[in-house]
Each structure stands twice: as structure tokens, then as C-alpha cells.
C-alpha positions in Angstrom: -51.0 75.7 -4.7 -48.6 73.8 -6.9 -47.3 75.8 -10.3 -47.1 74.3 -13.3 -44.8 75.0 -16.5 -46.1 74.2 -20.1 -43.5 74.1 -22.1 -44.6 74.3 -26.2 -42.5 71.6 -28.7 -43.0 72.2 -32.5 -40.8 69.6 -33.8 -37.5 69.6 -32.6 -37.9 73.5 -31.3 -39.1 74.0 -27.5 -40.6 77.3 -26.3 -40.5 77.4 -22.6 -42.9 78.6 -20.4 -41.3 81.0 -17.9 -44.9 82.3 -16.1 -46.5 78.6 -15.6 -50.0 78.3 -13.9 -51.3 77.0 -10.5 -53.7 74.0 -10.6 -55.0 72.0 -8.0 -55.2 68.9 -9.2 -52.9 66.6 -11.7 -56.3 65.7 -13.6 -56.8 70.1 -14.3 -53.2 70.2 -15.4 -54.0 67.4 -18.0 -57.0 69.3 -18.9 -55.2 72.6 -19.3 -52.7 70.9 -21.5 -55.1 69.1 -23.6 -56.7 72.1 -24.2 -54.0 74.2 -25.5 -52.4 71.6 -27.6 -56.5 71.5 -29.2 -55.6 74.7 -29.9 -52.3 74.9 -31.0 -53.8 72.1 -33.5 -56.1 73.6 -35.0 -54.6 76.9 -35.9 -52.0 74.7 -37.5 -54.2 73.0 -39.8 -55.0 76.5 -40.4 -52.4 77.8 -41.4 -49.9 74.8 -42.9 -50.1 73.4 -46.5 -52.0 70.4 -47.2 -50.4 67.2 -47.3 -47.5 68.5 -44.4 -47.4 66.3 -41.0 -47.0 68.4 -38.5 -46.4 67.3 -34.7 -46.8 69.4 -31.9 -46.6 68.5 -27.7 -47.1 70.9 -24.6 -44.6 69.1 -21.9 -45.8 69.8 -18.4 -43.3 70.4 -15.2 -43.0 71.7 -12.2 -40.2 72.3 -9.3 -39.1 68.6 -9.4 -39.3 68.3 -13.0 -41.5 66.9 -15.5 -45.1 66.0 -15.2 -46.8 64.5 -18.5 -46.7 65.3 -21.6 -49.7 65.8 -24.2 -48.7 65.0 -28.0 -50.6 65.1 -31.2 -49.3 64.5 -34.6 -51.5 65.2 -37.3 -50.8 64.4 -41.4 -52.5 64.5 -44.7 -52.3 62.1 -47.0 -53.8 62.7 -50.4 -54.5 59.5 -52.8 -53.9 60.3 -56.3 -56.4 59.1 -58.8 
């Protein structure tokens, strides 16, 4: 079974994943990266000030390289009155 790497961006940083996971399929890799960025998301929204953007991707590989990528960026914008 083929192993897969999700590496975390935040920005310009990268976190590497060193332990990956083994999926059958492309489509559960997509699945498993949606996911996780879903997540990754929403404890963001949690935890940054209103009115920041924030953009965040998990970048999928394997032995031969990259995959697909998932990316999200999410901002407030606040109209003044």
C-alpha cells in the first residue's frame, strides 16, 4: 500500500510530515487532506484575532514527489459604520 506524506504550510513556514499514512486510493488521500486542513481551519479561527487572513495548505507526496495539494485561505473583513 502506497504511503503518503502530509506536509503542514502556515504561510511561508512548512512542517513536514516524517510518519505519512498508507491509503489506497488518490480520492482517500484527498479526503484525508481535506479533512485535516477542516481542522487545522477551524482551530485557527479559534484562536486568531478578528479581522487577520490567515492561509493555511497540507501538501501531499509520496516516494516520487508531490501529489496535490489542499489550500484554504480564510479573512475577515469588518465594514465600519
Amino acid at each position: 500500500m502506497p504511503r503518503y506524506y502530509f506536509d503542514i504550510r502556515e504561510g511561508d513556514d512548512v512542517t513536514p510530515d516524517d510518519e505519512g499514512l498508507e491509503l489506497t486510493t488518490i480520492e482517500a488521500v484527498q479526503v484525508e487532506a481535506a479533512h485535516s486542513l477542516a481542522d487545522m481551519m477551524r482551530d485557527a479561527v479559534r484562536t486568531r484575532r478578528q479581522g487577520v487572513g490567515h492561509r493555511m495548505a497540507i501538501e501531499v507526496r509520496n516516494e516520487k514527489g508531490p501529489v496535490l495539494m489542499v489550500l484554504c485561505t480564510f479573512e475577515v473583513k469588518r465594514h465600519r459604520h
